[in-house]
C-alpha positions in Angstrom: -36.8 -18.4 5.9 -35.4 -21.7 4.7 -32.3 -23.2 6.2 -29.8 -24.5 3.4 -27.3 -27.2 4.4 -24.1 -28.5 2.5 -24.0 -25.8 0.1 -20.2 -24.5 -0.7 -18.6 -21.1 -0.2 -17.4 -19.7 -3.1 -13.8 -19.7 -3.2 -13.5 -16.1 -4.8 -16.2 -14.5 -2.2 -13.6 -15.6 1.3 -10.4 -14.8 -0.5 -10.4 -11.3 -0.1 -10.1 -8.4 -2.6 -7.5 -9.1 -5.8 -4.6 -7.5 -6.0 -4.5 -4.9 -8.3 -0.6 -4.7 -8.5 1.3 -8.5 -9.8 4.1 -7.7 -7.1 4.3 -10.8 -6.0 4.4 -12.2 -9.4 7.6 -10.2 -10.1 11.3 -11.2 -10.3 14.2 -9.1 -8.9 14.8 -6.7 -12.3 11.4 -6.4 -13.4 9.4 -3.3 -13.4 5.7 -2.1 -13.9 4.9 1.5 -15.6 1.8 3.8 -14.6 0.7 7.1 -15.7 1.0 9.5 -12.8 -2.0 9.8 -11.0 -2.2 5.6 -10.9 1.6 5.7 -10.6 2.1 7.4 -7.0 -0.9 4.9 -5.7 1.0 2.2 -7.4 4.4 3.3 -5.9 3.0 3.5 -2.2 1.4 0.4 -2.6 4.6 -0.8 -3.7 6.1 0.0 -0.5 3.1 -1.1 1.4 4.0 -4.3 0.3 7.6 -4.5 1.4 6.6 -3.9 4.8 4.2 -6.5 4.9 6.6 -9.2 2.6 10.1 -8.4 3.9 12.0 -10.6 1.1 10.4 -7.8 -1.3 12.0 -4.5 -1.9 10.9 -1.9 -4.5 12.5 1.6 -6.1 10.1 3.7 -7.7 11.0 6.8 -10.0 8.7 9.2 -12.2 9.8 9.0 -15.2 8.5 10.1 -19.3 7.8 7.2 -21.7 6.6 7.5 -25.0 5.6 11.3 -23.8 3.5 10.4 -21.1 4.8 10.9 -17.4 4.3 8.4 -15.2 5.7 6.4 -12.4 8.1 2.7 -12.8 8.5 0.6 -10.1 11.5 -1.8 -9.8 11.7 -5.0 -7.6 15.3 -5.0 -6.5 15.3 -7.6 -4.3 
């Protein structure tokens, strides 16, 4: 087996896995919409979040939109 030397780590490979939520990217009065099955994982990751960023705080709620139900998820602070 060859030794390689001075070759780069991908950035993407060591950063971990993506989010698939933008909370951080929200401001305080925006909101995100899922249908319900994605909605409930979206609302306790939601909530996982504000334990682990404190300056974050969500309110989830089901709710129906254009006839499908689902879950929204308000920053509100």
């Amino acid at each position: 087996m060859k030794i390689d030397e001075n070759v780069t780590i991908p950035r993407d490979l060591w950063r971990g896995r993506r989010p698939k939520y933008p909370f951080k990217d929200m401001a305080v009065g925006d909101s995100l919409f899922a249908p319900e099955d994605d909605g409930i994982k979206m609302a306790g990751a939601a909530r996982t979040f504000s334990y682990r960023y404190k300056t974050f705080s969500f309110v989830s709620r089901i709710v129906i939109e254009g006839g499908v139900r689902g879950v929204r998820v308000w920053r509100v602070a």
